[in-house]
Backbone as a ProteinNet text record, in pm:
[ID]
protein_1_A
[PRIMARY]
XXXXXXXXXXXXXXXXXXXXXXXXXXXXXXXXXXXXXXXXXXXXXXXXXXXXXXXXXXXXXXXXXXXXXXXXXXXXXXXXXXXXXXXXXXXXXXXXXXXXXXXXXXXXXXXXXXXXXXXXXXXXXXXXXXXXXXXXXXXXXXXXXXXXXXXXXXXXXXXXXXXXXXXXXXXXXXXXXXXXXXXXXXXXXXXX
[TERTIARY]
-7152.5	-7026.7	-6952.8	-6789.2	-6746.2	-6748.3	-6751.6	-6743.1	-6645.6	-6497.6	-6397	-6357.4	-6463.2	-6423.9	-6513.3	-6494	-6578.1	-6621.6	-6733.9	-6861.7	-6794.4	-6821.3	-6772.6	-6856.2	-6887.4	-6990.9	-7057.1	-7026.7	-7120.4	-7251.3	-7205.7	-7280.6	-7332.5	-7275.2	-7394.6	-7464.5	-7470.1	-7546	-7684.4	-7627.9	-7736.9	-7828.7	-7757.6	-7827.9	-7859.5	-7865.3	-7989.6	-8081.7	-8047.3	-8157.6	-8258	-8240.1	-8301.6	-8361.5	-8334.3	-8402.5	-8323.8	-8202	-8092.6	-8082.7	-8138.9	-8108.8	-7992.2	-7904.7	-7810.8	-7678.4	-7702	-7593.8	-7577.8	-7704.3	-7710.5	-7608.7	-7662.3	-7575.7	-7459.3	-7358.6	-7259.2	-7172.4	-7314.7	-7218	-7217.2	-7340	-7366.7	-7208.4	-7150.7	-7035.3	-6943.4	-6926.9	-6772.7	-6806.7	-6901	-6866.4	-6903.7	-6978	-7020.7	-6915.2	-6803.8	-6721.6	-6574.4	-6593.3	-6538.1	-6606.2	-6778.6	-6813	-6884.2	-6889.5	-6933.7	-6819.5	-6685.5	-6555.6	-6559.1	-6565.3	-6595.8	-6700.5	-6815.4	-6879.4	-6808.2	-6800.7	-6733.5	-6601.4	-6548.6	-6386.4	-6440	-6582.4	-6605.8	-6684.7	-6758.7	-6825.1	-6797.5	-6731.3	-6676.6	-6794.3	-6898.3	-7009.4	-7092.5	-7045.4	-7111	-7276	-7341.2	-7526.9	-7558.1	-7491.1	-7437.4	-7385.6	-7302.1	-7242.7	-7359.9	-7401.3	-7483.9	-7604.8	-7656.2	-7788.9	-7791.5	-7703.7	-7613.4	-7583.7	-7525.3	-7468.3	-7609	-7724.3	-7848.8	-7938.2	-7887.9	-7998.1	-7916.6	-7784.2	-7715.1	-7779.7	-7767.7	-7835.3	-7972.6	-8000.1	-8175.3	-8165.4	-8071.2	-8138.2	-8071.9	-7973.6	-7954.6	-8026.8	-8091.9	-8201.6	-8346.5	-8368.5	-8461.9	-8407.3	-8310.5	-8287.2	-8193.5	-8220.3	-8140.8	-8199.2	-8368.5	-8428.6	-8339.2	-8357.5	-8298.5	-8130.2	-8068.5	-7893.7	-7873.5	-7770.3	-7669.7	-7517.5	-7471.6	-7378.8	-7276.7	-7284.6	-7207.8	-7063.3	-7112.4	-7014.8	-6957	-6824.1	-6833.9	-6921.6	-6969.8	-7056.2	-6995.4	-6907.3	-6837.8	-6843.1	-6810.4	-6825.2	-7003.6	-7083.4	-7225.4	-7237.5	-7167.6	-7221.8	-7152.4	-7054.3	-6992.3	-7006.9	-7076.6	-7180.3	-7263.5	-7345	-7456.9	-7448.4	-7353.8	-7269	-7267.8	-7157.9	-7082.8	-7239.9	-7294.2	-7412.9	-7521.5	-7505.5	-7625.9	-7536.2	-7392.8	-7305.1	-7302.6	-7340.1	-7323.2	-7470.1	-7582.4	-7734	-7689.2	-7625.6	-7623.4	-7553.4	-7452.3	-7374.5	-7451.5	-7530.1	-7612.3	-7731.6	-7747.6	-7879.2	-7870.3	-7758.9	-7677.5	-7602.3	-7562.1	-7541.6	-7692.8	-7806.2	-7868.2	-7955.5	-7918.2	-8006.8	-7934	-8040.2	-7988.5	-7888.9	-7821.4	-7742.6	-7810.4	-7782.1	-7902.2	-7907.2	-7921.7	-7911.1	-7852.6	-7801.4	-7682.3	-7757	-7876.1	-7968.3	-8055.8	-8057.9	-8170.4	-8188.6	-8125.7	-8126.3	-8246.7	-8206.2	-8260.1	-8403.7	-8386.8	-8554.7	-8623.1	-8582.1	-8618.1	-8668.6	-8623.1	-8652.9	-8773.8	-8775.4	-8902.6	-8957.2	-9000	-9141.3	-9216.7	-9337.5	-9413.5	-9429.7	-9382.5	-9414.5	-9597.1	-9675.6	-9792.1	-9756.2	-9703.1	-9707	-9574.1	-9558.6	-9430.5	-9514.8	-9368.4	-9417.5	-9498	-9394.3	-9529.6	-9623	-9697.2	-9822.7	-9891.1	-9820.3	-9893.3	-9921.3	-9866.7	-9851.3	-9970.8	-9970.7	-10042.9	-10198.9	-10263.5	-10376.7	-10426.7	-10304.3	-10328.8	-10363.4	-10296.5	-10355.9	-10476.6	-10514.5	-10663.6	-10729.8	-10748.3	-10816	-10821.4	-10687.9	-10707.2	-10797.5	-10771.6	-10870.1	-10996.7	-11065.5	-11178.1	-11248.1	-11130.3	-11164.1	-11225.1	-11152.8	-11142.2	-11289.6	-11286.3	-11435.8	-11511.9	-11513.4	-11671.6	-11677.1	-11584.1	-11556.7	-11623.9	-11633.1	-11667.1	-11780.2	-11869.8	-12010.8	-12101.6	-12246	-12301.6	-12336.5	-12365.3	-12363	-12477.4	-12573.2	-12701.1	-12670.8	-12628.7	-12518.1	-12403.7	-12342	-12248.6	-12323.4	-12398.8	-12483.1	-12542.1	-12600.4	-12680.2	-12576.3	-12429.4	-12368.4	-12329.5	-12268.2	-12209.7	-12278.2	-12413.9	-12504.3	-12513.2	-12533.6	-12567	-12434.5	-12292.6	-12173.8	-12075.5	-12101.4	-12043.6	-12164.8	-12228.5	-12368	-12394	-12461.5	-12510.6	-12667	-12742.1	-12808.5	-12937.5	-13052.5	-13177.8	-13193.8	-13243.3	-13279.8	-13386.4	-13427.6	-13603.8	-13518.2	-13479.5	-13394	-13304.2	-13224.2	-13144.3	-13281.9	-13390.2	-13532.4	-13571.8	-13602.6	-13649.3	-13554.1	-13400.9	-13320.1	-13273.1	-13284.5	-13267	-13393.1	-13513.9	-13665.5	-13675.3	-13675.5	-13673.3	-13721.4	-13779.4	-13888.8	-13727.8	-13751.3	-13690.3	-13629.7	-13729.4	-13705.8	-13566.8	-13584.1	-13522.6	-13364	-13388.3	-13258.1	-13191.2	-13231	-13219.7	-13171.6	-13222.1	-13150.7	-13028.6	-13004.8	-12904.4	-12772	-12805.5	-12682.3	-12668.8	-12744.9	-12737.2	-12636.6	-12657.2	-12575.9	-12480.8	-12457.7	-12354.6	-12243.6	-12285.3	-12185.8	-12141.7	-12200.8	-12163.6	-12091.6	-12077.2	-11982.9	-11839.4	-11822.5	-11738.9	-11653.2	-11737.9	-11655.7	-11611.1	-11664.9	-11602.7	-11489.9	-11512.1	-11358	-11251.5	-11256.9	-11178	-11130.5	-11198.1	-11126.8	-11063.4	-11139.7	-11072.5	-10898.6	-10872.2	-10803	-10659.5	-10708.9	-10668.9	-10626.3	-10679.5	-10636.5	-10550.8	-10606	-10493.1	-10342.9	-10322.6	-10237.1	-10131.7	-10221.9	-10183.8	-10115.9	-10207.3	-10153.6	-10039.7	-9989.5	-9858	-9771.9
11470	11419.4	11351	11346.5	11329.3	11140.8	11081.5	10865.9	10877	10925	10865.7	10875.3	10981.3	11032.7	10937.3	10894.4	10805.4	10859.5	10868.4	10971.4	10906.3	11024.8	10984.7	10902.4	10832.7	10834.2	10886.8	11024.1	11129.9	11132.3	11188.5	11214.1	11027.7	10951.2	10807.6	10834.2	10864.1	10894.7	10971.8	11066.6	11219.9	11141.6	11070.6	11037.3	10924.8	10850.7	10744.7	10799.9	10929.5	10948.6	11027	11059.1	11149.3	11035.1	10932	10799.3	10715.9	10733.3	10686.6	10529.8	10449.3	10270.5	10211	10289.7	10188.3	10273.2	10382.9	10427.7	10411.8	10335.9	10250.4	10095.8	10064.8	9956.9	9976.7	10039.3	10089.8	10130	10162.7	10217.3	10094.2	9976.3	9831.4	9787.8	9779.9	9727.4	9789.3	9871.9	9963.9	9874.9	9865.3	9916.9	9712.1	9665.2	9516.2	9399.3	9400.5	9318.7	9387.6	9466.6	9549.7	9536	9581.2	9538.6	9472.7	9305.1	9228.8	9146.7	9201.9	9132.9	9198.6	9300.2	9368.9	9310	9291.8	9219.3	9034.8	9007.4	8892.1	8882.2	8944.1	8979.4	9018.1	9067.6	9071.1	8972.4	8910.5	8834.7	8589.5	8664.4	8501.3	8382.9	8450	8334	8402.8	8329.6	8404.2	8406.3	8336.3	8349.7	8490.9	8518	8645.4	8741	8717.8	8866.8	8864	8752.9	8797.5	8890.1	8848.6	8896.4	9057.6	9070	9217.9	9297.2	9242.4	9302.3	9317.8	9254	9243.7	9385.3	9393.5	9476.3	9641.8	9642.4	9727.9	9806.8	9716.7	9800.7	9803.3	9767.5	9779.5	9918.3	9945.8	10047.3	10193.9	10173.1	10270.6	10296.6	10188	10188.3	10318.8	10238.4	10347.8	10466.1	10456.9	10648.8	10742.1	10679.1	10733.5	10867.7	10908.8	11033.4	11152.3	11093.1	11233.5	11230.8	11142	11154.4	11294	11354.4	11486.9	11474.9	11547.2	11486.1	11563.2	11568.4	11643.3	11535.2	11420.4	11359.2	11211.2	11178.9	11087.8	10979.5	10934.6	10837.2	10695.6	10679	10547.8	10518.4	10665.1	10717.6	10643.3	10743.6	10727.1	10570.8	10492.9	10343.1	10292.2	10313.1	10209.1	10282.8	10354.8	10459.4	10309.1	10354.2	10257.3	10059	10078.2	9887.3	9903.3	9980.7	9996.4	10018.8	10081.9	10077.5	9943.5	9875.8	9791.5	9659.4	9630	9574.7	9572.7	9699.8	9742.8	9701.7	9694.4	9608.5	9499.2	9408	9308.9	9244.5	9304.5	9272.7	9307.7	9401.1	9463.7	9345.9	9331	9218.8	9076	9025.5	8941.7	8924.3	9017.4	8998.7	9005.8	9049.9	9042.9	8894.3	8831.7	8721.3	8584.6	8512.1	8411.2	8305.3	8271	8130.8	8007.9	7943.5	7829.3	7740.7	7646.4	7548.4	7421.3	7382.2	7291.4	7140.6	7118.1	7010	7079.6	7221.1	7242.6	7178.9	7106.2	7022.4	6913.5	6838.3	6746.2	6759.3	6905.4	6966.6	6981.3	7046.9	7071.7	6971.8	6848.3	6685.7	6658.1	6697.7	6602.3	6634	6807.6	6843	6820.1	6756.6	6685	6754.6	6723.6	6811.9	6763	6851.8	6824.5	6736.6	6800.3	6830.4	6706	6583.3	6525.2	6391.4	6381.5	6240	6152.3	6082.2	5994.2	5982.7	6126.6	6198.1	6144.8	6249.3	6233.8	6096.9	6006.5	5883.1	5814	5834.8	5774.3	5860	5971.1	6015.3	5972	5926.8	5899.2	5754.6	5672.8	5520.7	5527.5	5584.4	5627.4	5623.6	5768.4	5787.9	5662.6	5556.9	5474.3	5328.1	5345.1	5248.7	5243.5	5424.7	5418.4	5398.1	5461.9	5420.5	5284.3	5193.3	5034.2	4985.2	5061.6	4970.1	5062.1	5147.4	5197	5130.3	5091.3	5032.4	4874.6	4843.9	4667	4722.2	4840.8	4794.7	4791.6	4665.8	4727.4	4843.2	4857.7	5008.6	5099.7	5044.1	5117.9	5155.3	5042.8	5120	5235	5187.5	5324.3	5450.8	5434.1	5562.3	5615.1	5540.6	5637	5689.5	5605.7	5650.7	5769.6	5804.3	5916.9	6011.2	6039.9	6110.6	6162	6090.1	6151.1	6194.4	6154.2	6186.8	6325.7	6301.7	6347.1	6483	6452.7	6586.5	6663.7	6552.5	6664.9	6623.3	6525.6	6518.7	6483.4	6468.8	6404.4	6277.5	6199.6	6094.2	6075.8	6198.2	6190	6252.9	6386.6	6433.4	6278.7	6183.8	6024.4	5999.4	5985.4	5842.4	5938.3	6038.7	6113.5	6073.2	6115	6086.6	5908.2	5838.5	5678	5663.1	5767.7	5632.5	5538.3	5528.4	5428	5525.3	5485.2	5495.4	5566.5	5659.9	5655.3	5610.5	5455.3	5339.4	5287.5	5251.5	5163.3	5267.4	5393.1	5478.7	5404.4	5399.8	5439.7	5322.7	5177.7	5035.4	5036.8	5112.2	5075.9	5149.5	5308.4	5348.1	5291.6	5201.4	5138.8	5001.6	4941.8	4819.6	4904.1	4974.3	5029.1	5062.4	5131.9	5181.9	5083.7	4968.2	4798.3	4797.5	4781.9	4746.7	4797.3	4913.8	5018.9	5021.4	5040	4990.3	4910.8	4772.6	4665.9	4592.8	4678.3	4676.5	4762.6	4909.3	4976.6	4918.9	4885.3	4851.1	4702.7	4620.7	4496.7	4483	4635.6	4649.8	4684.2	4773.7	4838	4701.5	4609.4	4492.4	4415.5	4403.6	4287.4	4402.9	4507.7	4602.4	4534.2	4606	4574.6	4403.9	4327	4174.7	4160.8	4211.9	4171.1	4312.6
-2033.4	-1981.5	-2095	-2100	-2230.5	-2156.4	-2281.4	-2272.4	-2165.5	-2276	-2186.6	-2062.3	-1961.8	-1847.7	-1807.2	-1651.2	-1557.2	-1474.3	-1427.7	-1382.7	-1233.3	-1169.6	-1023	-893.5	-864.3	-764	-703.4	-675	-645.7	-756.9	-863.3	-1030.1	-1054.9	-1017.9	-1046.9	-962.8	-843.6	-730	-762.8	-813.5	-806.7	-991.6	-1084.4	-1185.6	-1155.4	-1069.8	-1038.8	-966.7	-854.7	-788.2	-880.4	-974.3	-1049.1	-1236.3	-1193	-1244.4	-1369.7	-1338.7	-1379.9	-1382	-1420.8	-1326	-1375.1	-1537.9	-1504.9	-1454.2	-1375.5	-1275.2	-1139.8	-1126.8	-975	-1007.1	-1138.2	-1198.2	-1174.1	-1224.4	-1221.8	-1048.4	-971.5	-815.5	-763.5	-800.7	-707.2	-770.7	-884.7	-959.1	-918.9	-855	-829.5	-653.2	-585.7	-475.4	-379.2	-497.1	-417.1	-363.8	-400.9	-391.3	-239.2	-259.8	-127.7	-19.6	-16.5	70.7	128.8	58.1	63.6	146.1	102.2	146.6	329.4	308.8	483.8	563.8	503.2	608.2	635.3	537.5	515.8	642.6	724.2	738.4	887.4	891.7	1052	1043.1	986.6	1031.5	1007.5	924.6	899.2	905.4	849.8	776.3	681.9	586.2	438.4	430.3	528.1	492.8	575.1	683.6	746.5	674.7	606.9	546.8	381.3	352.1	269.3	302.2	407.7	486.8	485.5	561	596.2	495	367	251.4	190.8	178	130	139.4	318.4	437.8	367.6	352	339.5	199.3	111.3	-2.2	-50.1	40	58.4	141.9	223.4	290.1	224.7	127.4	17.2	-73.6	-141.7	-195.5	-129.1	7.1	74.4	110.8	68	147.4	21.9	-105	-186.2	-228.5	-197.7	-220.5	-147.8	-17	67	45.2	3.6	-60.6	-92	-40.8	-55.8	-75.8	-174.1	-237.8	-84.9	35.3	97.8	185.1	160	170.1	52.3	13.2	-52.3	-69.2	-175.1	-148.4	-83	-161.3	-11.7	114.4	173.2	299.1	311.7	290.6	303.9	291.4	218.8	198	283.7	330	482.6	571.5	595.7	765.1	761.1	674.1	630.3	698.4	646.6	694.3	772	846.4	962.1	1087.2	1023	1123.1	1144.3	1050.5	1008.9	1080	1086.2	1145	1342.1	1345.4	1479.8	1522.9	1411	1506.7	1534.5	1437.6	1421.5	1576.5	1593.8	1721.5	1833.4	1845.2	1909.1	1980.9	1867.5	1834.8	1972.2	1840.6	1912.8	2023.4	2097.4	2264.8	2353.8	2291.2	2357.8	2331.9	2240.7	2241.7	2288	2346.5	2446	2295.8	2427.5	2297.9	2247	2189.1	2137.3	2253.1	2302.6	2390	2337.8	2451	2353.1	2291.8	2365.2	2263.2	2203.2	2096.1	2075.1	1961	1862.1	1712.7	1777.4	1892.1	1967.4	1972.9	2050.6	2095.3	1970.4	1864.6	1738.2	1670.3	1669.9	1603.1	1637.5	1823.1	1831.3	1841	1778.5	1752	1637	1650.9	1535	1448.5	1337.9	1193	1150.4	1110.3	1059.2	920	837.4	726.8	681.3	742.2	721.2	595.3	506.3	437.5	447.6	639.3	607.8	652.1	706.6	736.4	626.2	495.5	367	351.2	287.7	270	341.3	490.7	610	549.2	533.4	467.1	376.7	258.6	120.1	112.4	203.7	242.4	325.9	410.5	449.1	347.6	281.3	147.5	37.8	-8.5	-78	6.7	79.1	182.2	171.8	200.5	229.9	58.5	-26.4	-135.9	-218	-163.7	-232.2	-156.2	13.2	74	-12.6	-48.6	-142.3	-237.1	-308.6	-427.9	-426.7	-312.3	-259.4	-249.4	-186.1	-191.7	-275.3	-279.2	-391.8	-451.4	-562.3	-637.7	-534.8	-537.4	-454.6	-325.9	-256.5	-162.1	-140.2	-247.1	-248.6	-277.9	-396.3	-402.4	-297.3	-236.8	-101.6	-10.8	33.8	110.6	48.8	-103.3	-125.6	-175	-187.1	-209.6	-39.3	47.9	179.3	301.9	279.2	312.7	225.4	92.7	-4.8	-28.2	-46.1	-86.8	-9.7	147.1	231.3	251.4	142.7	95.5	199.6	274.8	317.3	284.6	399.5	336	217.5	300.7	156.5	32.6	1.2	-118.8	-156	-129.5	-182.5	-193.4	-136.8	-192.8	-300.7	-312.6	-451.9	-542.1	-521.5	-680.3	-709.7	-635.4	-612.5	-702.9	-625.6	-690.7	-548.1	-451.7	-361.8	-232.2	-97.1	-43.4	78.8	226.1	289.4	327.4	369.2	430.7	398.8	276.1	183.4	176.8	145	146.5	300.6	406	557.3	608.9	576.5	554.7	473.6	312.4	263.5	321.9	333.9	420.1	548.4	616.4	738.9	746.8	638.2	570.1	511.8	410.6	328.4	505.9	559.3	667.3	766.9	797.4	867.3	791.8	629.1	567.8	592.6	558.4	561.2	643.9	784.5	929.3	927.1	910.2	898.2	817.9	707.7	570.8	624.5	652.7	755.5	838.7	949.8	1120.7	1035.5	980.2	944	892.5	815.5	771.1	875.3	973.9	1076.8	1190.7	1182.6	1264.3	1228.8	1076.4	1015.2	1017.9	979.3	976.7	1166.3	1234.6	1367.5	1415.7	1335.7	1346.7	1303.9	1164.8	1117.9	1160
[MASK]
++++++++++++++++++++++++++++++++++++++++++++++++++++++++++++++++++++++++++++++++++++++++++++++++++++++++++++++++++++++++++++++++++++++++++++++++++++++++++++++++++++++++++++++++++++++++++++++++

């Protein structure tokens, strides 16, 4: 083809389908701003006419194998809209309207995953943190060898060096403690 002539849309057509990518370049550039403006012009909300304009050349994309040059390609690309336009309306009469408190309804469903969820876990966690931190060392060890591990009392008296017994008293005291630094915490919280 000579430079100075401009390949028609048909011929970008047939040389992208045949693995052309920057003559798809070239038809998205002749043809995106027209009908991006059409959906735009029926639909009068741009996250809408983006959606649509999106769906539109996605679905040129999928059907550009079986493409026949038997009608203009313009034509073929606003069938395409014009159809994908017509679900849309389609869609939309059949679906109920929002309800007029649904922002309302929406609020007061509990988010898992909210701040000060996080926050509220992470002060747990620093809590239970600081009471391990208060008990004696031998204590803490047995508690987090047998919470944290998984561990037997007899497997903690083998790696301690210290008798069942003695494991079975300290996580017994270590965990009075614990509770008691926790809930203590949990009251004074509640008091003020």
């Amino acid at each position: 083809m000579d430079d100075g002539a401009q390949a028609s849309d048909e011929q970008l057509m047939l040389d992208w389908v045949s693995g052309d990518g920057a003559a798809f370049e070239q038809l998205y550039g002749r043809h995106r701003t027209r009908l991006y403006r059409y959906f735009l012009r029926h639909l009068r909300d741009t996250a809408l006419a983006d959606e649509l304009f999106q769906d539109t050349w996605q679905k040129v994309i999928a059907a550009r194998a079986g493409w026949s040059p038997d009608a203009p390609f313009g034509t073929w690309l606003y069938r395409i809209a014009h159809n994908r336009l017509g679900d849309h309306w389609r869609a939309a009469k059949y679906r109920p309207p929002a309800p007029d408190d649904g922002d309302e309804r929406a609020a007061r469903i509990p988010d898992p995953d909210t701040p000060e969820r996080q926050l509220s876990e992470f002060e747990q966690r620093r809590r239970l943190q600081l009471a391990l931190d208060a008990l004696p060392p031998e204590q803490r060890e047995v508690v987090l060898l047998r919470l944290e591990q998984e561990l037997t009392l007899e497997e903690i008296g083998t790696i301690t060096g210290v008798g069942r017994e003695t494991v079975k008293s300290r996580l017994r005291y270590a965990m009075d403690k614990l509770r008691a630094g926790l809930g203590g915490t949990d009251r004074e919280a509640e008091a003020s």
